[in-house]
LUMFI-677257 format. One line per 3 residues: number of its first residue (from 1); for each residue x, y, z of C-alpha. Coordinates in pm, 1 decimal, decimal comma. Example, Ala and Ser with C-alpha at 12.3 -4.5 7.8 and 13.67 -1.06 7.14 Angstrom:
% residues 2
1 = 1230,0 -450,0 780,0; 1367,0 -106,0 714,0
//
This chain:
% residues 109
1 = 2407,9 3908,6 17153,3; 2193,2 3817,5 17463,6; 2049,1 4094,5 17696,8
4 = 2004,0 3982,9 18024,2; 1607,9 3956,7 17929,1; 1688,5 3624,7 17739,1
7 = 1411,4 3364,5 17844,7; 1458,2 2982,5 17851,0; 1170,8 2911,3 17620,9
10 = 1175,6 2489,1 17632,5; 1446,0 2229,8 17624,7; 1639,8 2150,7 17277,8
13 = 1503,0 1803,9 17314,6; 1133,9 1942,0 17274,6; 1229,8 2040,1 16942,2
16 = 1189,3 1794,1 16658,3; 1446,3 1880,2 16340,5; 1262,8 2070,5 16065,2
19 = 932,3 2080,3 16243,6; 774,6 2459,6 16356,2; 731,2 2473,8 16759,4
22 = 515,2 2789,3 16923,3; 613,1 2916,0 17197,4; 487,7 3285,8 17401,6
25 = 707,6 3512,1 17591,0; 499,0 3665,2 17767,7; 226,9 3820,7 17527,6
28 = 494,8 3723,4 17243,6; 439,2 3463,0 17025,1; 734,6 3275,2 16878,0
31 = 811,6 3004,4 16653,3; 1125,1 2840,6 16687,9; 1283,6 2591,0 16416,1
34 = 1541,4 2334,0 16462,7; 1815,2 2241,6 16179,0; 2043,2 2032,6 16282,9
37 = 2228,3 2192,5 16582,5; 2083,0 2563,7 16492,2; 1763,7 2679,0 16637,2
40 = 1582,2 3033,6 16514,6; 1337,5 3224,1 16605,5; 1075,2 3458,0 16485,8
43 = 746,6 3664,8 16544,1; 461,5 3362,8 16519,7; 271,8 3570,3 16296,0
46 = 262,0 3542,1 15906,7; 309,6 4001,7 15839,1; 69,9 3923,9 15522,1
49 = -217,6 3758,6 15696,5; -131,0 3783,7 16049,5; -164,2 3423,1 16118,6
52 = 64,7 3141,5 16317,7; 346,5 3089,5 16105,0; 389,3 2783,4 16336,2
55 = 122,0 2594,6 16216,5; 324,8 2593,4 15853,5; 573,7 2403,3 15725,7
58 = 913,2 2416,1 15660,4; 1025,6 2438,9 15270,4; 1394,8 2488,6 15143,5
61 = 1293,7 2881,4 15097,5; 1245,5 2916,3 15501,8; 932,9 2851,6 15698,0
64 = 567,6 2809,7 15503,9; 268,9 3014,3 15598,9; -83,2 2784,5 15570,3
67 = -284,1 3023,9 15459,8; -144,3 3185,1 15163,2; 187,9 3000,8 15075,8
70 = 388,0 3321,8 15172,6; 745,4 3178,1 15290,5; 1036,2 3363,2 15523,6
73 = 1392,2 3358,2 15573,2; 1443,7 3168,4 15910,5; 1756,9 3335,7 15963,5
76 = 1669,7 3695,2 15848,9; 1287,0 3715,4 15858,0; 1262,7 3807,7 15482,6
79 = 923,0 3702,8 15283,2; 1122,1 3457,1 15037,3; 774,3 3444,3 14822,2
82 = 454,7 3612,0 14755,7; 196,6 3725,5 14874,4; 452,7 3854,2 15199,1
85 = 658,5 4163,2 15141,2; 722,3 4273,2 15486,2; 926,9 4066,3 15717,2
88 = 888,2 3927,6 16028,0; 1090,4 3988,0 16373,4; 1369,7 3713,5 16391,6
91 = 1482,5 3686,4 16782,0; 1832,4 3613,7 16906,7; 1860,9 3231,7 17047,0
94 = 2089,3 3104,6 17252,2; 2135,2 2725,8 17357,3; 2294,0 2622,6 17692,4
97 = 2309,1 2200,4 17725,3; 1901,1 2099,1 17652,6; 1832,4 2467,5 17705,1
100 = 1695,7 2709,9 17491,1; 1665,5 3068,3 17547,2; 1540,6 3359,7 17328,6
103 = 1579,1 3716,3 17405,9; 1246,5 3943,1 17303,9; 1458,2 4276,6 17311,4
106 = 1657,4 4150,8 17028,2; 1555,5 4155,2 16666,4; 1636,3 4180,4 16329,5
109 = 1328,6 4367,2 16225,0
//
């Protein structure tokens, strides 16, 4: 559920299926992933190595960190591989028409 802190963060069209985009709320950083008509959202920052998860990839276990190869849930946050074993705030995401909003007072972790 949205709190009435939700942000629009870009437009759904910005978003390219499959493919990590950064975005900051404020001093937040967040990478949101399209698939298909779903978009999540989670704390830009790999918890092993603390770097931008968003310049990664996306691989059928979740989203890819560069560095190490440590992968996360994109729904839950969870490391789905080594070297990760904490996981990593996943925001609530809402989409209104080519809007996209994320609230930063929601998360999963």
């Amino acid at each position: 559920m949205l709190t009435s802190k939700a942000i629009r963060v870009c437009a759904l069209s910005d978003l390219e299926d499959q493919t990590p985009f950064a975005v900051e709320v404020g001093d937040l950083p967040i990478v949101l992933v399209r698939d298909g008509n779903e978009v999540h959202a989670l704390r830009d920052q790999c918890s092993h190595a603390q770097v931008p998860l968003s310049e990664g990839k996306i691989v059928r276990e979740g989203i890819e960190c560069w560095l190490h190869g440590a992968c996360f849930d994109l729904r839950t946050g969870t490391p789905t591989s080594p070297p990760a074993v904490e996981p990593v705030a996943v925001y609530t995401v809402r989409v209104e028409g080519d809007d996209v909003f994320v609230d930063p007072g929601t998360t999963s972790h």
